[in-house]
N, C-alpha and C positions, 0 to 999 in steps of 0.2 A: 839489480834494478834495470829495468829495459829504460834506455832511454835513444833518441836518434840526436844526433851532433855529428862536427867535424873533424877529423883529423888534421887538415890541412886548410889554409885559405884557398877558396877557388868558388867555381860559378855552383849551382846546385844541386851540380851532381857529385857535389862531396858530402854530402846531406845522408849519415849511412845509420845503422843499426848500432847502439852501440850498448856492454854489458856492463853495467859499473856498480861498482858497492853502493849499498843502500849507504844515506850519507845521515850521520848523526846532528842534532841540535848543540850548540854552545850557548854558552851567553847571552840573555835577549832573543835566543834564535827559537822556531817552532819549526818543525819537519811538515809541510803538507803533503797529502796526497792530491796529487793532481788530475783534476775532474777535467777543467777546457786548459787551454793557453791560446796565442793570439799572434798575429805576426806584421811586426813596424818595420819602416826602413833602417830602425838601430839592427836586426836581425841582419840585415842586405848587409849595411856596412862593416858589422863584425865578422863576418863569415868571407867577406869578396877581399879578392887579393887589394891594398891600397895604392895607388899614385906613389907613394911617399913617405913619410916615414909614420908608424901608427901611433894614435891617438894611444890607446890602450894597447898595450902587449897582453894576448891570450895565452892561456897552459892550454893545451889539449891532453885528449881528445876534450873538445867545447860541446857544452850543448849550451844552444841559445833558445831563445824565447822568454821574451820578458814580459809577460804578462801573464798571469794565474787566477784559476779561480778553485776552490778547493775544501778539501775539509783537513782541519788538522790532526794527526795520528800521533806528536813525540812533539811535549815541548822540554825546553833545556832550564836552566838556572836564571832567576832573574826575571822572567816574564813574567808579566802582569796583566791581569784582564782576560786571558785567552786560556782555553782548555782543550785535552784533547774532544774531537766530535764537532767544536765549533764551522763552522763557515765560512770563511775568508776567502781574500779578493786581494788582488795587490799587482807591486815589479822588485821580480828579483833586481839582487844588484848589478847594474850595468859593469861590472867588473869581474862578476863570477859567474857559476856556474845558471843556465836556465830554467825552464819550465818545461820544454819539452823530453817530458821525464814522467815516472812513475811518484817519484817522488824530488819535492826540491827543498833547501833550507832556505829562511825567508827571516830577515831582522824584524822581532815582532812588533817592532816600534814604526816599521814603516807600511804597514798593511793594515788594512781594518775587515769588519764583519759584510758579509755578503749582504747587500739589502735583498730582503725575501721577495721584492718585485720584478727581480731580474732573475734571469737564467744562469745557472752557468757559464756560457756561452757569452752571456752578454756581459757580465763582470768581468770575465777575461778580456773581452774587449773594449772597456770602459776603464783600465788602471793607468796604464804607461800613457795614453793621449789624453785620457782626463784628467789628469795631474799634469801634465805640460797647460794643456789648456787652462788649467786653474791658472799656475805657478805666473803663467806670463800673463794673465792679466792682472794677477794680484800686483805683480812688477813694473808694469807700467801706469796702474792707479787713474784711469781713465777719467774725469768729472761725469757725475751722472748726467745720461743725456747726450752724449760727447758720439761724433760718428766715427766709427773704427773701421778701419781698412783689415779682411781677412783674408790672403788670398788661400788660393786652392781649399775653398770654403767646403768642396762637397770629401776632403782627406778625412785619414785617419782622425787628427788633431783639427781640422777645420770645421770639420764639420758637428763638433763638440765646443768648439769654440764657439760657434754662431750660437747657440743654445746659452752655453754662458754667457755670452756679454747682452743677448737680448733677457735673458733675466734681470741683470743687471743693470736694465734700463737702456742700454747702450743702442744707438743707431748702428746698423750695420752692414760695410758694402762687400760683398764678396767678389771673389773672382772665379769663375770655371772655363769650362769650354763646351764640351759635350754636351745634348739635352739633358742626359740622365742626371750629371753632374751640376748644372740649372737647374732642373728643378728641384731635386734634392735640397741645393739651398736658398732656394724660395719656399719651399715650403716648412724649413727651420726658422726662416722670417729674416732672411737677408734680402734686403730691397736698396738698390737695384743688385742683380746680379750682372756683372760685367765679363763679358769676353776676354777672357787673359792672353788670347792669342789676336783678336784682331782689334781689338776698344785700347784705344789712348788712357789706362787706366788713372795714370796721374793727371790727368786734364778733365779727365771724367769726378774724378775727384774734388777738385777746386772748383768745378760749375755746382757742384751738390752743396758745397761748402761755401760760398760766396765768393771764392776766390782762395783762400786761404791753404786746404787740404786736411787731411785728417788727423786727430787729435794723434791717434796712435796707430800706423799698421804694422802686422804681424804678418812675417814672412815664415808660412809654411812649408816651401817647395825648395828656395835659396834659386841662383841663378837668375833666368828671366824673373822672375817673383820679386828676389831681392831687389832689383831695380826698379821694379813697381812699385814697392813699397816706399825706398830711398824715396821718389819723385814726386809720390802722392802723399806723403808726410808733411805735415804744417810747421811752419815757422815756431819753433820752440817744441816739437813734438816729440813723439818716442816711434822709434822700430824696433820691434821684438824679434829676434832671428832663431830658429832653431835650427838651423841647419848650418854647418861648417863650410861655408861659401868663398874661394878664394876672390871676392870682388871688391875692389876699389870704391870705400868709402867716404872719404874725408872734405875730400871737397864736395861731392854731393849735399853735406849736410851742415860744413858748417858756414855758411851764409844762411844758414834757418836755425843755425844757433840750436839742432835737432840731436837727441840723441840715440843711439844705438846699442840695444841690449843682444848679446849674445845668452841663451839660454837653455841649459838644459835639465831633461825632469829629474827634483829626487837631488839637486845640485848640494843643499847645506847638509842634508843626512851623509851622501857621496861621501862630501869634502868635510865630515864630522865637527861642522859647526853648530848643527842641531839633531840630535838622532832622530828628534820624534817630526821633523819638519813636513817630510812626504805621508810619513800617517797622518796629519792634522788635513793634508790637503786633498788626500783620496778620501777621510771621513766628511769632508764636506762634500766632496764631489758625489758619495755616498749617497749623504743625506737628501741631496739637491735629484736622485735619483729614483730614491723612495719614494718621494713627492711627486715625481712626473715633469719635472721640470728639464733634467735632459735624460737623455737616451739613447745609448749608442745603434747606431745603423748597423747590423751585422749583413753584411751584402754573399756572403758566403761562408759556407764552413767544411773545414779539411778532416779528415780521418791525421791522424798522428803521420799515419806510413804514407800517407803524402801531401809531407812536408813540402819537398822539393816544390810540388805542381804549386802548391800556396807560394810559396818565395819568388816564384816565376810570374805569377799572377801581378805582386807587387811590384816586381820590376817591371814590367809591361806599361805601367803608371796611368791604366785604366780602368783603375778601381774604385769604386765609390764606399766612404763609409769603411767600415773594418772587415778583417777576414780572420773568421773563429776556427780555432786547430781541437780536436775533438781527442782526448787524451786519453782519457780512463777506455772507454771504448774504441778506440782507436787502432791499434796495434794489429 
C-alpha cells in the first residue's frame, strides 16, 4: 500500500514515500479506500519535533492525516449499517495510523455516509473541524440568541463554527486579520468582525454586550486568542479552547466566576467512554450539510506527493478555510 508518512519528527521534509502492508479490518473496524484526506494543525503537531514531553507517543513509520473521504472496500466483525461500496467520510483515530494512504482502517462507529452534496474533497475537509465545531458548542450549551466570541473565525474550525452557531440562532463576533480572512467571515454572517491584531477585542466585546461580554468564546488559535477570549468572556461564562496553550488562567476568570473548557475532537470515542459519540456528531454535522446549512471552504487542494507543500502552507497561518490533499489520484 503506497502511503506518504514519517519516519522521524522534524519539519516537512520528513514527509517521504512510504510502502506498507495493505492493513486489515477488526472489530467494528471498515478498511477504506481513500479518495481525498485533508490537513489540520493536529498533522503540524504530530509530525514537528515537541518543546517537551509528548502528548501521544507515535510508532513509525506514521502516516498522518486525519480526515477521509472514501468508499469502503473490507469490512470486519461487528459492523453495523455499513457495506462494502458504501461512501463514507470521517477522522481517523488521533492515536493511529492516517489517511494519507491508499488505504486506511476507520472504527465504524465513528464515521458516517458521505452526504451526495458534497465532493470528495469537501468531506474530507468537513470531518476533524466539523466535529470539533460541533462537540464545543454542544459543550458549552449557549442560550438561544446568546453572542458568541469565535476567534480566528475565517480557520479551519472557525470558520465552520460561524455556520454552526449562526444556525443555531446564536449572535456571532469573530476575529481575523487579513481582508481575505474578513470577509470570508462576514459573509458566513459574523457581525462585527474584529481585527485580532489591532481591535481591543475584549472591550469591543462588552460595548456589543452592554457591558457584560460574551456568553461563550471559543479559542481557536490558543496564545494571543486565548487571551482574547479569557477577557472578552462574561461573568459566569464559558471558554472553549482547542488548542494546548501554556497560559495562565485562573485569575483571569475567576472573579467572573467563568469557566474553561479544554477540548478536543472525537474525546468520549478516544477516551472509550462512548464509541458511537464522534459518529453521532459528524452525522449531524452531515446532516446539517445536506441541507446547506454549512459547508466547508476548501481554499486549496494538494496532489498526495505534495504533501510537504500543504503542511507548509498551514504553518505559514495564512490560510483561510481548509486545504484538501487529493489521494486516489494523487501519487
Amino acid at each position: 500500500m503506497k502511503a506518504i508518512g514519517i519516519h522521524q519528527y522534524g519539519d516537512a521534509s520528513q514527509l517521504v514515500s512510504l510502502d506498507l502492508p495493505e492493513p486489515e479490518p477488526g472489530p467494528h473496524q471498515v478498511r477504506v479506500r481513500v479518495i481525498a484526506s485533508s490537513v489540520n494543525p493536529a498533522d503540524i503537531r504530530a509530525r514537528s519535533v515537541a518543546p517537551g514531553p509528548r502528548r501521544i507517543e507515535r510508532q513509525f513509520p506514521l502516516v498522518l492525516g486525519y480526515d477521509f473521504s472514501g468508499v469502503v472496500d473490507a469490512v470486519g466483525p461487528d459492523v453495523e449499517d455499513l457495506a462494502v461500496g458504501d461512501e463514507v467520510f470521517g477522522s481517523p483515530s488521533l492515536l493511529g495510523q492516517g489517511a494519507n494512504a491508499e488505504q486506511v482502517v476507520v472504527d465504524s462507529r465513528t464515521i458516517a455516509r458521505k452526504p451526495a452534496a458534497l465532493s470528495h474533497e469537501q468531506a474530507a475537509c468537513l470531518s476533524l473541524a466539523g466535529v470539533t465545531a460541533w462537540e464545543c458548542l454542544a459543550r458549552a450549551e449557549p442560550a438561544a440568541g446568546a453572542t458568541v466570541l469565535i476567534t480566528a473565525g475565517a480557520g479551519g474550525v472557525g470558520h465552520l463554527q460561524v455556520q454552526l452557531a449562526r444556525h443555531l440562532g446564536l449572535r456571532v463576533v469573530a476575529t481575523a486579520s487579513r481582508p481575505e480572512s474578513t470577509a470570508l467571515c462576514g459573509e458566513l454572517g459574523a457581525a462585527p468582525v474584529l481585527d485580532h491584531a489591532t481591535d481591543d477585542v475584549g472591550q469591543a466585546c462588552r460595548s456589543l454586550t452592554g457591558g457584560a461580554g460574551v456568553a461563550v468564546a471559543f479559542d481557536n488559535a490558543g496564545g494571543r486568542a486565548l487571551e482574547q477570549a479569557l477577557d472578552a468572556v462574561a461573568p459566569m461564562g464559558t471558554v472553549v479552547s482547542i488548542v494546548p496553550t501554556p497560559v495562565p488562567v485562573a485569575d483571569r476568570l475567576f472573579m467572573k466566576a467563568a469557566s474553561l473548557i479544554y477540548h478536543v475532537m472525537g474525546a468520549a470515542s478516544m477516551w472509550r467512554l462512548d464509541p458511537h459519540a464522534q459518529g453521532r456528531a459528524l452525522a449531524a454535522v452531515a446532516a446539517l450539510a445536506a441541507q446547506g446549512h454549512v459547508r466547508p471552504v476548501v481554499a486549496a487542494s494538494y496532489p498526495v506527493r505534495e504533501l510537504g507543500q500543504a503542511h507548509r502552507a498551514i504553518e505559514s497561518g495564512r490560510t483561510v478555510g481548509k486545504i484538501a490533499i487529493r489521494v486516489a489520484d494523487g501519487w
